[in-house]
Biotite code that builds the C-alpha atoms (Angstrom):
import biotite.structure as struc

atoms = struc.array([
    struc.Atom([-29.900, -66.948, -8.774], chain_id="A", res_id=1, res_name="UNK", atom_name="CA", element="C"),
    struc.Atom([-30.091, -67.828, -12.612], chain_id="A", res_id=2, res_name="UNK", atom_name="CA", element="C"),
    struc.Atom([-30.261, -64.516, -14.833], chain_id="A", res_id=3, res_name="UNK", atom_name="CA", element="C"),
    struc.Atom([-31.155, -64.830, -18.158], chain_id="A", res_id=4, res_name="UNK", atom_name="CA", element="C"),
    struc.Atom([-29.522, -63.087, -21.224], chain_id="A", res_id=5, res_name="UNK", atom_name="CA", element="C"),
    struc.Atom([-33.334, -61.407, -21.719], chain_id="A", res_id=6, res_name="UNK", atom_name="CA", element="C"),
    struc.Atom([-33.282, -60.130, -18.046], chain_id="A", res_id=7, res_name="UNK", atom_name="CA", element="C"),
    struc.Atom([-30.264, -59.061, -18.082], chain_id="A", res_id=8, res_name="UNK", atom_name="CA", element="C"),
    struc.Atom([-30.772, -56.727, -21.372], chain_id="A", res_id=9, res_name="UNK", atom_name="CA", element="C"),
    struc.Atom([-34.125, -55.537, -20.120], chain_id="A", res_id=10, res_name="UNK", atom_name="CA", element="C"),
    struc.Atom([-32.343, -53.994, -16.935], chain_id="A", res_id=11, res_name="UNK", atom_name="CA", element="C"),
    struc.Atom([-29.717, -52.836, -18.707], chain_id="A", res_id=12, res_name="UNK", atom_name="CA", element="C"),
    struc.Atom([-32.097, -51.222, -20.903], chain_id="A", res_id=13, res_name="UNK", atom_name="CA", element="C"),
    struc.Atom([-34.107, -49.678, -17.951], chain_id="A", res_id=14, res_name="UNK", atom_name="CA", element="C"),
    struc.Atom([-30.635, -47.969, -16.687], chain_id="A", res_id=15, res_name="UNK", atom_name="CA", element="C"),
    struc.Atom([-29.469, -46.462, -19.416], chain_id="A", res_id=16, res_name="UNK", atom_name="CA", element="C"),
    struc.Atom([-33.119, -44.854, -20.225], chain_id="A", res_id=17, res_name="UNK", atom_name="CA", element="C"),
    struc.Atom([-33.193, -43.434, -16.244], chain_id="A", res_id=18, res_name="UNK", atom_name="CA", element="C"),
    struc.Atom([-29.661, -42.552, -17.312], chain_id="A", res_id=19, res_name="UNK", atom_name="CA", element="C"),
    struc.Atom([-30.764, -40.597, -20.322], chain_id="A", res_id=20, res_name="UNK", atom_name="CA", element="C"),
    struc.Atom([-33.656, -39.302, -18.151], chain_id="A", res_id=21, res_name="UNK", atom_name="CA", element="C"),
    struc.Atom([-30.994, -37.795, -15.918], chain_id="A", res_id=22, res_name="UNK", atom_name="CA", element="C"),
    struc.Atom([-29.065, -36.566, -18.436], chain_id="A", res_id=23, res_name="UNK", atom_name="CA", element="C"),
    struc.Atom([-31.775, -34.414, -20.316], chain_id="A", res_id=24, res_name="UNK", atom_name="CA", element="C"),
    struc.Atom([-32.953, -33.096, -16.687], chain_id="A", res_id=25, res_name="UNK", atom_name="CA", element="C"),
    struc.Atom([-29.493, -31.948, -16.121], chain_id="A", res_id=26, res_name="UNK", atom_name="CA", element="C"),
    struc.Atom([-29.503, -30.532, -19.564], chain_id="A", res_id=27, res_name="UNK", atom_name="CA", element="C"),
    struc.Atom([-32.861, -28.485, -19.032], chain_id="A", res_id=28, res_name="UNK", atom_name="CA", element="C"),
    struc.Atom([-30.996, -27.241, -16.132], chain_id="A", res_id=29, res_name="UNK", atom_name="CA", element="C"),
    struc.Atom([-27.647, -25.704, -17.481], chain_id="A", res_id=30, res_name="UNK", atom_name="CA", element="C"),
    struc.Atom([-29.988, -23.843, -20.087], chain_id="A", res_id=31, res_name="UNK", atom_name="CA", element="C"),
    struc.Atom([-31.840, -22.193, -17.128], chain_id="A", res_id=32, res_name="UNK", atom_name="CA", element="C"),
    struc.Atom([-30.755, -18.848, -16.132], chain_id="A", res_id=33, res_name="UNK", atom_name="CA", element="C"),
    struc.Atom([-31.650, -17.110, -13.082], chain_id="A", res_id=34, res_name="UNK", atom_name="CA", element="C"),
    struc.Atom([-32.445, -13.060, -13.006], chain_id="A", res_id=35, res_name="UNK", atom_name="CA", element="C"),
    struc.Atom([-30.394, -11.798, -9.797], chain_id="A", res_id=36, res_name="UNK", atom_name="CA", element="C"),
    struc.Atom([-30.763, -8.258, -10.862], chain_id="A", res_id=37, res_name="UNK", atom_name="CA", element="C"),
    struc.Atom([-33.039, -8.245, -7.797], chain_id="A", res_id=38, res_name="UNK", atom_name="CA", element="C"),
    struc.Atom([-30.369, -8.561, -5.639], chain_id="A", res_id=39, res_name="UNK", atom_name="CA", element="C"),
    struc.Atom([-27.614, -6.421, -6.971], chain_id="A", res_id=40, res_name="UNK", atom_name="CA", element="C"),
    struc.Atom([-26.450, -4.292, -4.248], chain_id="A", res_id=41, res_name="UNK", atom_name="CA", element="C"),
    struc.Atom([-28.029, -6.042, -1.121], chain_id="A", res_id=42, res_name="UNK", atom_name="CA", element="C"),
    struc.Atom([-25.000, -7.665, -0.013], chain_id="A", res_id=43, res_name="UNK", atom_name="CA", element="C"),
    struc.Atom([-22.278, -5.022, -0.476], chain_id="A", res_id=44, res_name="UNK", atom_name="CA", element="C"),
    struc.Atom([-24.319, -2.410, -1.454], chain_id="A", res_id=45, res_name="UNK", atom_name="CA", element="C"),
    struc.Atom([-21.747, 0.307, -0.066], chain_id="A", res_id=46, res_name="UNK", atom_name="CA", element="C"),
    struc.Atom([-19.814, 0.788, -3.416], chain_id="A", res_id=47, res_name="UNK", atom_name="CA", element="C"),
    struc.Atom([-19.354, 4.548, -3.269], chain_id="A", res_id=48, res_name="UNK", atom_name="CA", element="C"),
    struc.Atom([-17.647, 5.433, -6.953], chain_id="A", res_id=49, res_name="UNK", atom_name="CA", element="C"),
    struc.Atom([-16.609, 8.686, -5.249], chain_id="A", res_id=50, res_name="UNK", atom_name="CA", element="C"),
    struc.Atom([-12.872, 7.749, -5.769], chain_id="A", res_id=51, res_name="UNK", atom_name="CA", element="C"),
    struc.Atom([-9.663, 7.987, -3.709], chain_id="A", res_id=52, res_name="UNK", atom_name="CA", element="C"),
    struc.Atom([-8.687, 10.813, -1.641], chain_id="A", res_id=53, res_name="UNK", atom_name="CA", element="C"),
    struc.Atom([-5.361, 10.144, -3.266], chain_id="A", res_id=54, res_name="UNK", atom_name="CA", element="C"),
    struc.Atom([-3.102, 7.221, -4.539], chain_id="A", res_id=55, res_name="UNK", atom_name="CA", element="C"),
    struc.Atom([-2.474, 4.438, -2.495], chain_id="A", res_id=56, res_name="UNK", atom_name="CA", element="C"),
    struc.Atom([1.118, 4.559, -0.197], chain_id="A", res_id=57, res_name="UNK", atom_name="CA", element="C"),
    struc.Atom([0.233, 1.310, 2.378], chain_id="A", res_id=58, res_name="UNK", atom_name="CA", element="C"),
    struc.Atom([-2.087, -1.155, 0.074], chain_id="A", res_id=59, res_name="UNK", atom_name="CA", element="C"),
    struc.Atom([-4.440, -3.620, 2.220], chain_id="A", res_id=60, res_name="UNK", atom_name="CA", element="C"),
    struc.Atom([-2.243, -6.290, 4.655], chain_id="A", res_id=61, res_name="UNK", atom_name="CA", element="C"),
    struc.Atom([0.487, -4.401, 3.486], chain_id="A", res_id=62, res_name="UNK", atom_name="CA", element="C"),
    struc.Atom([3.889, -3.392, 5.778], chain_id="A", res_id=63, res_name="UNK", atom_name="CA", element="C"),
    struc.Atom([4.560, -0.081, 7.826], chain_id="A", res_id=64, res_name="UNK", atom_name="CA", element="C"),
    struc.Atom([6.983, 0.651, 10.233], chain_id="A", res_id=65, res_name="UNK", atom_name="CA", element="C"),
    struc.Atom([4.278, 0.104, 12.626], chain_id="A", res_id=66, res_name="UNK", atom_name="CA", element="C"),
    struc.Atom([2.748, -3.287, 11.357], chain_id="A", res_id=67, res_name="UNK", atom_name="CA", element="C"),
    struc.Atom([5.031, -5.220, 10.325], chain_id="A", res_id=68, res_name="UNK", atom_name="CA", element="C"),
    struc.Atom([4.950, -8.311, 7.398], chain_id="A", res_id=69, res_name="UNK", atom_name="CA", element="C"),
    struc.Atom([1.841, -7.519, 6.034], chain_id="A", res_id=70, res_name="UNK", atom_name="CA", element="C"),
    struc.Atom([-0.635, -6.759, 8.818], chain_id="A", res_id=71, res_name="UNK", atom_name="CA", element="C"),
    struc.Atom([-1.852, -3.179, 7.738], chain_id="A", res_id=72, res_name="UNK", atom_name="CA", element="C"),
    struc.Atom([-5.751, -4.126, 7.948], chain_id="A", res_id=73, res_name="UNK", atom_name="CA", element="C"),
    struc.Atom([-6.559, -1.229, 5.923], chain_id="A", res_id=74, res_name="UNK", atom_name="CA", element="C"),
    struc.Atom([-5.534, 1.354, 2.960], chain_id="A", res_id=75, res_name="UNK", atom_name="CA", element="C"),
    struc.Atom([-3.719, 4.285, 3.432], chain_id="A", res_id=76, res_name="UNK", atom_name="CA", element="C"),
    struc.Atom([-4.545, 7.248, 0.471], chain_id="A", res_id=77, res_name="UNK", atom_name="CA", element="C"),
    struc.Atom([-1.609, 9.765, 0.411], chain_id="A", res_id=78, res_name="UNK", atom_name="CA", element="C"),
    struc.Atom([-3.175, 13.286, 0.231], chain_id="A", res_id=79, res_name="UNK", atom_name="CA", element="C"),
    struc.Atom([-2.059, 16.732, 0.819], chain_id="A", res_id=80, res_name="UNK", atom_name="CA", element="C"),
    struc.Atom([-3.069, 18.200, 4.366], chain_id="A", res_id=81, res_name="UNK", atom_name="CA", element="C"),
    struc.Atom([-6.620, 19.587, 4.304], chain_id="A", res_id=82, res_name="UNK", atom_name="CA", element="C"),
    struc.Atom([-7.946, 17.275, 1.515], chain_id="A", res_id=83, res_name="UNK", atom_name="CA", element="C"),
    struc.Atom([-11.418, 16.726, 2.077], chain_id="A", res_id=84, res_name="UNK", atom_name="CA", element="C"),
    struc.Atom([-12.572, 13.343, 3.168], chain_id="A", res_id=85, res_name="UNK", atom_name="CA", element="C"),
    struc.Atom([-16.096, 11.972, 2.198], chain_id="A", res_id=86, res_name="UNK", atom_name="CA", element="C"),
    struc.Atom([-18.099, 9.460, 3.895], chain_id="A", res_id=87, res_name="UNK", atom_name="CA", element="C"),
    struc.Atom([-17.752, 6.566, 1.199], chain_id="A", res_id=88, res_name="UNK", atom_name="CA", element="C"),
    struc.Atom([-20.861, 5.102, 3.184], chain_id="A", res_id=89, res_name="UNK", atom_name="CA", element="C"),
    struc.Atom([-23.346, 6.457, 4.891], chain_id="A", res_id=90, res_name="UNK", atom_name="CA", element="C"),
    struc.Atom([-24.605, 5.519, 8.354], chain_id="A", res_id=91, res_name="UNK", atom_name="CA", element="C"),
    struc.Atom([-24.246, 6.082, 12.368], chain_id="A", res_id=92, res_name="UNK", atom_name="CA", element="C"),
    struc.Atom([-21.787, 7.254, 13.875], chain_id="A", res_id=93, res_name="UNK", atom_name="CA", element="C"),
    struc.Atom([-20.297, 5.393, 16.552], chain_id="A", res_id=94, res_name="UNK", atom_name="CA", element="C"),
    struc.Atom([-17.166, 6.605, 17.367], chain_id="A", res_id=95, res_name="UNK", atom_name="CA", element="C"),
    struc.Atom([-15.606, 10.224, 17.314], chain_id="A", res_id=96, res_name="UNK", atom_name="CA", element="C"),
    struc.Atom([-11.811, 11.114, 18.648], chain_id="A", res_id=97, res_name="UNK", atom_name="CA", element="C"),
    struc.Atom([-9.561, 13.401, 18.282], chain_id="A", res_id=98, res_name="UNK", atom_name="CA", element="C"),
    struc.Atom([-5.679, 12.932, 19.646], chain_id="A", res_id=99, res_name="UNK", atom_name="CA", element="C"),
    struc.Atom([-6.554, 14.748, 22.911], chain_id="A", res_id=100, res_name="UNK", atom_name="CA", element="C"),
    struc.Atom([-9.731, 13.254, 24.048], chain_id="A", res_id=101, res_name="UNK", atom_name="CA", element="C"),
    struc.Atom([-8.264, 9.568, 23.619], chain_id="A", res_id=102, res_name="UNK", atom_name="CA", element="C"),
    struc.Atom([-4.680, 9.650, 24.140], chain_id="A", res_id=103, res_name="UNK", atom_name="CA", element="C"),
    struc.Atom([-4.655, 7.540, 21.210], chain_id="A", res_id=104, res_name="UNK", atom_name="CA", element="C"),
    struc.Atom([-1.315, 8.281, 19.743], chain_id="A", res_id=105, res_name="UNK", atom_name="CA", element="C"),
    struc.Atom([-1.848, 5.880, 17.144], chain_id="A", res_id=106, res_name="UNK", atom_name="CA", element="C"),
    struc.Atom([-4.775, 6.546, 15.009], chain_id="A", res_id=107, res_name="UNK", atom_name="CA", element="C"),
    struc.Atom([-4.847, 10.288, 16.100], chain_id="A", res_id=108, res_name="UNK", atom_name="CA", element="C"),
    struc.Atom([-8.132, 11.936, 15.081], chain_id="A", res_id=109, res_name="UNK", atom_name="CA", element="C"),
    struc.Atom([-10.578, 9.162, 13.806], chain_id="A", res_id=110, res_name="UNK", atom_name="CA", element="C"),
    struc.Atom([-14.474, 8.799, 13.162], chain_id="A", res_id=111, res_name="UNK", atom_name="CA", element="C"),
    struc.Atom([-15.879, 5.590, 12.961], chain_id="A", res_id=112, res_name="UNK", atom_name="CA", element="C"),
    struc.Atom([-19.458, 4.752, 10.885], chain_id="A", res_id=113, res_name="UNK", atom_name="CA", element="C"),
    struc.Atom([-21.306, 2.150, 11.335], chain_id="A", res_id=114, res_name="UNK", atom_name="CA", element="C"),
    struc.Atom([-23.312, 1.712, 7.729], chain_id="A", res_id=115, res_name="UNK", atom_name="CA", element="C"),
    struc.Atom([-27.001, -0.490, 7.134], chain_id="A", res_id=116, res_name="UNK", atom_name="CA", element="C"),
    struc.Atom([-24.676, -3.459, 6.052], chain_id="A", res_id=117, res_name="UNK", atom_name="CA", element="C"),
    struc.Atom([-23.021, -3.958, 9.379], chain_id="A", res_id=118, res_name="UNK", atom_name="CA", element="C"),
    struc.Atom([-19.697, -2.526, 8.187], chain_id="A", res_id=119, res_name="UNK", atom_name="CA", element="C"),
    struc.Atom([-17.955, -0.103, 10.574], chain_id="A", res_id=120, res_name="UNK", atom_name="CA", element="C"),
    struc.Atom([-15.516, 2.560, 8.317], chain_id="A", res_id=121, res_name="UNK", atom_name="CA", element="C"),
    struc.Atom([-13.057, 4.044, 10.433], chain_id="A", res_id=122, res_name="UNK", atom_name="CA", element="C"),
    struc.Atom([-11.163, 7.068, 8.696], chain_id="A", res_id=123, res_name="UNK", atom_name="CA", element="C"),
    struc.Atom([-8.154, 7.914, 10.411], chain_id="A", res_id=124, res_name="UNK", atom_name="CA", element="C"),
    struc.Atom([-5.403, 10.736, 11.282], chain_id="A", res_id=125, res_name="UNK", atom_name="CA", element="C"),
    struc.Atom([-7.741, 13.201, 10.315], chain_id="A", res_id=126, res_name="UNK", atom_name="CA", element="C"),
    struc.Atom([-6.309, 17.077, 10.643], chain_id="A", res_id=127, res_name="UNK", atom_name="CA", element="C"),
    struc.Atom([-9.546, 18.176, 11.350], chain_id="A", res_id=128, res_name="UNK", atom_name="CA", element="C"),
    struc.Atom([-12.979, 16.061, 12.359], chain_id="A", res_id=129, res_name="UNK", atom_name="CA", element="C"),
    struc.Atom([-15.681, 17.690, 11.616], chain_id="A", res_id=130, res_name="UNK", atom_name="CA", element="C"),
    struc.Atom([-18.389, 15.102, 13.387], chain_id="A", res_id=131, res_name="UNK", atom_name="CA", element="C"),
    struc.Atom([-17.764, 15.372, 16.943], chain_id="A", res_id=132, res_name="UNK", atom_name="CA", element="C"),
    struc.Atom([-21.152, 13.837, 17.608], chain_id="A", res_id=133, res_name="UNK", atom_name="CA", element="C"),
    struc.Atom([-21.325, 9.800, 18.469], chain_id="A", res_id=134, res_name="UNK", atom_name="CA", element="C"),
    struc.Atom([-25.002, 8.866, 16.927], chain_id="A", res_id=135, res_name="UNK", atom_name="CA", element="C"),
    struc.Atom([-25.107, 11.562, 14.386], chain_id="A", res_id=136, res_name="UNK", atom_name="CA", element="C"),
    struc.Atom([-26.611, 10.250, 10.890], chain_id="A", res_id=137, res_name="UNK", atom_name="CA", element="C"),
    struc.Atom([-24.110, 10.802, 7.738], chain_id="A", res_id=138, res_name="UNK", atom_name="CA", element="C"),
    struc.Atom([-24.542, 10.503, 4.214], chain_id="A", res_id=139, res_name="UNK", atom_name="CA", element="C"),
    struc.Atom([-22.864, 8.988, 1.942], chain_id="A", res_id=140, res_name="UNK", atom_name="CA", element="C"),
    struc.Atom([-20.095, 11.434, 0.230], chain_id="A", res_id=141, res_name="UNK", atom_name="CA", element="C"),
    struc.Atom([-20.684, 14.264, 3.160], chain_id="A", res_id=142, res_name="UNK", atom_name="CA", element="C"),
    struc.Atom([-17.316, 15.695, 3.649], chain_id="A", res_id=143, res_name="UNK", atom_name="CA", element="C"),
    struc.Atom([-16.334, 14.580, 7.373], chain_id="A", res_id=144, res_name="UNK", atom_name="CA", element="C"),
    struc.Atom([-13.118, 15.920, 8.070], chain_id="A", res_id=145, res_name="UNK", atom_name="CA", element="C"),
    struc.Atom([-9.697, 16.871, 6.026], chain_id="A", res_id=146, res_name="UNK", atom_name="CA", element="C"),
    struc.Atom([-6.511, 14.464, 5.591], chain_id="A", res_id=147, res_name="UNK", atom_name="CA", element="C"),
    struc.Atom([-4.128, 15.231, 7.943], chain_id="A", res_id=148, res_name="UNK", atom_name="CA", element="C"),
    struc.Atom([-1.092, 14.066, 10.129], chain_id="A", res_id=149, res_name="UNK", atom_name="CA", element="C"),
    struc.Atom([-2.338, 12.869, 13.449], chain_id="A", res_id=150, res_name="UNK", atom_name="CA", element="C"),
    struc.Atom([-1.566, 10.124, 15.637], chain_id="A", res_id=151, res_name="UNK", atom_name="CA", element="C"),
    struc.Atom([1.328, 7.634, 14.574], chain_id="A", res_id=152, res_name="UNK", atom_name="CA", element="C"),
    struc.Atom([2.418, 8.740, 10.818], chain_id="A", res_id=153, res_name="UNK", atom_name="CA", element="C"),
    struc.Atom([5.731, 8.854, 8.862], chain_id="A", res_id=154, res_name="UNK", atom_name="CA", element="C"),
    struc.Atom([7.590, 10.156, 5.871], chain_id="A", res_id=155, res_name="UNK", atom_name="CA", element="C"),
    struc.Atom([6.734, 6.609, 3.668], chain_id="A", res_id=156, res_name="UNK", atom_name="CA", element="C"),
    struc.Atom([3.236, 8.815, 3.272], chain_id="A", res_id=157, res_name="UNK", atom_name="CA", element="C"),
    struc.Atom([5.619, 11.087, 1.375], chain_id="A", res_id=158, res_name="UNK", atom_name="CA", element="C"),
    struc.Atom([3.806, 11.441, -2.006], chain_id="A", res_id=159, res_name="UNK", atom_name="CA", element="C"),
    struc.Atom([2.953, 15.180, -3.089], chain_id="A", res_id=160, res_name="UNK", atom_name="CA", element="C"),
    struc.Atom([5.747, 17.808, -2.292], chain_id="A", res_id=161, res_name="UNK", atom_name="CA", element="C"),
    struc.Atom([9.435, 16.528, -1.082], chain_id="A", res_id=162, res_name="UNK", atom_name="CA", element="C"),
    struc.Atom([9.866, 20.279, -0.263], chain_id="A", res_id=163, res_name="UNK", atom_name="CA", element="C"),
    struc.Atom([6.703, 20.617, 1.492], chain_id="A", res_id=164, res_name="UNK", atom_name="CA", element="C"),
    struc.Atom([6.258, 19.547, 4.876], chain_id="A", res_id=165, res_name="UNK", atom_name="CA", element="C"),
    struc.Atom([2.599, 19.858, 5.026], chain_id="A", res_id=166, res_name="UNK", atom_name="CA", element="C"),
    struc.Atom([2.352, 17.045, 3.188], chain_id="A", res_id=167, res_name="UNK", atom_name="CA", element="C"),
    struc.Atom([4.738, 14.520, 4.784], chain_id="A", res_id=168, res_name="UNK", atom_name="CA", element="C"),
    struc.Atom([2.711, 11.702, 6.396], chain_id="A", res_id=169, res_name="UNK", atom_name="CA", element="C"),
    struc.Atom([-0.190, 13.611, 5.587], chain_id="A", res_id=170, res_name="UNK", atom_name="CA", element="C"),
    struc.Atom([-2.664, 10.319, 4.776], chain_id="A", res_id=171, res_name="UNK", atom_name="CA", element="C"),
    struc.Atom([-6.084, 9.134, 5.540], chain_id="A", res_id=172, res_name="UNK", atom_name="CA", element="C"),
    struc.Atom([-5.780, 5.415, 6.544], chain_id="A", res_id=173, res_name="UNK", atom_name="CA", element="C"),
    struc.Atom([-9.491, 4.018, 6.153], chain_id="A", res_id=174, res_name="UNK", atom_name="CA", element="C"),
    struc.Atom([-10.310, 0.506, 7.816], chain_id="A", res_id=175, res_name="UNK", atom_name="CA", element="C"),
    struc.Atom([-13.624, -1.259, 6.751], chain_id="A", res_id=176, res_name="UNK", atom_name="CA", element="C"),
    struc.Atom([-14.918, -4.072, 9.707], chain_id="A", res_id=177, res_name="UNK", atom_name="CA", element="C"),
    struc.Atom([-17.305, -6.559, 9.158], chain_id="A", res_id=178, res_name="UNK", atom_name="CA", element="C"),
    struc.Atom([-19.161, -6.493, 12.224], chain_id="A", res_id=179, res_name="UNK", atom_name="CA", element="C"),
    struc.Atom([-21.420, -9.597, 11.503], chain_id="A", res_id=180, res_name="UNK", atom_name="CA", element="C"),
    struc.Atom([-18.282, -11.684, 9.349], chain_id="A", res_id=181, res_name="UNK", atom_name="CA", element="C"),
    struc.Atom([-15.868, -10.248, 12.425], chain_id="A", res_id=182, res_name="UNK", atom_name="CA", element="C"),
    struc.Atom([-12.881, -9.196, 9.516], chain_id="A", res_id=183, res_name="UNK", atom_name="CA", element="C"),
    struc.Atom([-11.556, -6.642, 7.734], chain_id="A", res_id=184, res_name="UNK", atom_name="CA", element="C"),
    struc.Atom([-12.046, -6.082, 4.412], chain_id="A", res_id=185, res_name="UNK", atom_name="CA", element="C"),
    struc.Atom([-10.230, -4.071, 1.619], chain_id="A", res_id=186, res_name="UNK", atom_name="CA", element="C"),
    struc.Atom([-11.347, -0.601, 1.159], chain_id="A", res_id=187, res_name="UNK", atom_name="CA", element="C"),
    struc.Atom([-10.028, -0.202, -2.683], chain_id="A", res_id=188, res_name="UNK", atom_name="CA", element="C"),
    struc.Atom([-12.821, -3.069, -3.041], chain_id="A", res_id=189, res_name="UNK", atom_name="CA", element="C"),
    struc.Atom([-15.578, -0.497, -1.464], chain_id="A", res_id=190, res_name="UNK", atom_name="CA", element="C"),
    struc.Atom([-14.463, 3.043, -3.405], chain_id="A", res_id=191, res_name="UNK", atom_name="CA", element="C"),
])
């Protein structure tokens, strides 16, 4: 097959204009933008802004003397005994135990929520749990029960009062499960 010099140019030609066709379309593109205001809050629409119950003493896949190199799948909030706890979302509850009931030594006193998102909070070693009721609707920032010392806690929760033993291992260790995305996720990310 015998090219000429004239073909040659003329397809060259024809490239580099689809080329610069190309490159303006991609250009048109970039200087699109695309309103998603619509949307904010759909996904992870559970951000409370209610705040902590207290500062953090076991961060997210952090270590206790329980879970060792960095499996703690959720936050635990040092707080004085009797600190109020509020629902940081609101939703169903599914689950509602207290130290007796379950023989769970480990969690003591716990409510779980499931919210609209498919997230399931659990808030644990309450003192006191004030929704004994499995299917009860909560809303979000209702007080549920008070930070206590239930189930499997220890001095590390020592942040208040060295003096005061009311308030050694007193904690609320919340745990946020993705029910659909079957993980946990970090609760400082969520209040």
């Amino acid at each position: 097959m015998n090219t000429t010099y004239a073909d040659a140019s003329q397809a060259m030609s024809s490239m580099v204009n689809k080329l610069s066709d190309i490159g303006k379309t991609m250009a048109r593109a970039k200087k699109k933008t695309v309103d998603t205001s619509q949307y904010n809050g759909l996904v992870d629409n559970v951000k409370s802004n209610l705040g902590a119950v207290g500062p953090v003493t076991t961060p997210f896949l952090g270590s206790t003397i329980y879970e060792k190199g960095g499996t703690h799948m959720g936050t635990d909030y040092g707080a004085p005994t009797g600190t109020p706890v509020p629902a940081y979302a609101g939703g169903t509850v599914t689950e509602s135990v207290t130290d007796k009931q379950h023989g769970d030594q480990g969690y003591g006193n716990y409510i779980k929520i499931l919210d609209d998102t498919g997230k399931e909070w659990r808030y644990s070693h309450l003192e006191k749990n004030f929704i004994p009721m499995v299917g009860a609707k909560i809303q979000t920032g209702q007080t549920i029960g008070t930070v206590g010392a239930t189930g499997s806690t220890y001095s590390a929760h020592k942040t208040y009062d060295p003096n005061n033993p009311d308030t050694w291992g007193s904690h609320l260790d919340l745990r946020i499960f993705d029910t659909y995305k079957k993980y946990f996720l970090n609760p400082q990310n969520y209040i």
